[in-house]
KOLTITOR-737469 format. One record per residue (C-alpha): x, y, z; residue in three letters. Coordinates in steps of 0.001 Angstrom, whole numbers, padded with zeros to 6 digits. Example, Ala and Ser with C-alpha at 12.3 -4.5 7.8 and 13.67 -1.06 7.14 Angstrom:
REM KOLTITOR-737469
(site (012300,-004500,007800),"ALA")
(site (013670,-001060,007140),"SER")
This chain:
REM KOLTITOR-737469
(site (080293,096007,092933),"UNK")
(site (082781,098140,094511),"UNK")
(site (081553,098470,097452),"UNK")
(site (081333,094667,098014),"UNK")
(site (085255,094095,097819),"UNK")
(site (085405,097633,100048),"UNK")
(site (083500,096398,102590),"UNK")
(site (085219,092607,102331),"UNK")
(site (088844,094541,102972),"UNK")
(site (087254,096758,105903),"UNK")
(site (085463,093031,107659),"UNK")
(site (089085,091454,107291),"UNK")
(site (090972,095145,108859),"UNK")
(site (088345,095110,111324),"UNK")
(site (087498,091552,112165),"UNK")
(site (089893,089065,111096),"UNK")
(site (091962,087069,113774),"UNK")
(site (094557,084738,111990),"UNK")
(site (095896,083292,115569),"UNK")
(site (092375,081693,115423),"UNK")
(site (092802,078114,114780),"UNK")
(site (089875,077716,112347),"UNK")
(site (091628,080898,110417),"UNK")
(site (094896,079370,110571),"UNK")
(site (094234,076009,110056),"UNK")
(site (090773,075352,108518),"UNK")
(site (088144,076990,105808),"UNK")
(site (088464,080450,108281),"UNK")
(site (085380,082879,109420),"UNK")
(site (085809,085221,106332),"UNK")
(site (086085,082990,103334),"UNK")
(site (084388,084874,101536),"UNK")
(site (085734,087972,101903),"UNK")
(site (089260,086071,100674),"UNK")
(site (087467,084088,097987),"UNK")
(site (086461,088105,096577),"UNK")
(site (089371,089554,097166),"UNK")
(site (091316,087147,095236),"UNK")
(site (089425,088430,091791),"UNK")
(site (091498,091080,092004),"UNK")
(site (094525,091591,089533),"UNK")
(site (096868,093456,091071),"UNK")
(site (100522,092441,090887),"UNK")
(site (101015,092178,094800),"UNK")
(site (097165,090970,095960),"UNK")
(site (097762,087349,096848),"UNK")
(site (101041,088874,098858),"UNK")
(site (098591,091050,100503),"UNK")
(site (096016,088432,100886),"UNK")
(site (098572,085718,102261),"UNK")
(site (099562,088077,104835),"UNK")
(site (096991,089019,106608),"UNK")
(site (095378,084691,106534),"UNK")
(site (098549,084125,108379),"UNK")
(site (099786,087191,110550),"UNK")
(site (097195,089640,110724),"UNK")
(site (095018,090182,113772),"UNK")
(site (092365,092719,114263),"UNK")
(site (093277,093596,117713),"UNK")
(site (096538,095328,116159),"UNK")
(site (094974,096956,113624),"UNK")
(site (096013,100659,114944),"UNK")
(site (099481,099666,114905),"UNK")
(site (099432,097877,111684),"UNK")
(site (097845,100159,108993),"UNK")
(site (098925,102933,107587),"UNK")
(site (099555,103675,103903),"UNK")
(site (101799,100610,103633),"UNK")
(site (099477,098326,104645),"UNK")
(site (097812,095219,102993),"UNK")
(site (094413,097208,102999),"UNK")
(site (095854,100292,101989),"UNK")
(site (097161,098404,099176),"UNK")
(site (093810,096368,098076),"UNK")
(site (091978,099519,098763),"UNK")
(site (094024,101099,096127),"UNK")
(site (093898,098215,093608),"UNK")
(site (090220,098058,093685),"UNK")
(site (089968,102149,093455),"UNK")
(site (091947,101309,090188),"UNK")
(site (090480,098085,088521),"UNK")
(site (086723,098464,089253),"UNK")
């Protein structure tokens, strides 16, 4: 179980491209993943999760992670809660 909401945060880090009018707009290309994601309970998820539907694209990910980050933060919450 784990390692489904792992893998859902490393597809959205690696593949997710909210400039992408379906993704802005529409149902999106990982619904999924965001539908899973959402389970989670920590305080700051749908912050996270809001974030990168709206601003995040893949292409930037070198520049945008870090230990701050959206995924370092869900990676941490599901380390935690499952």
């Amino acid at each position: 179980m784990k390692q489904e909401y792992l893998e859902a945060v490393d597809k959205l880090e690696n593949e997710y491209d909210a400039f992408y009018i379906e993704n802005k707009y529409g149902d999106g290309t990982h619904k999924k993943e965001f539908e899973l994601l959402a389970k989670l309970k920590g305080e700051k998820v749908p912050n996270a999760l809001r974030w990168i539907k709206r601003c995040y694209d893949c292409y930037y990910k070198n520049e945008l992670g870090g230990p701050d980050s959206p995924f370092a933060y869900l990676r941490q919450v599901i380390e935690e809660e499952l």
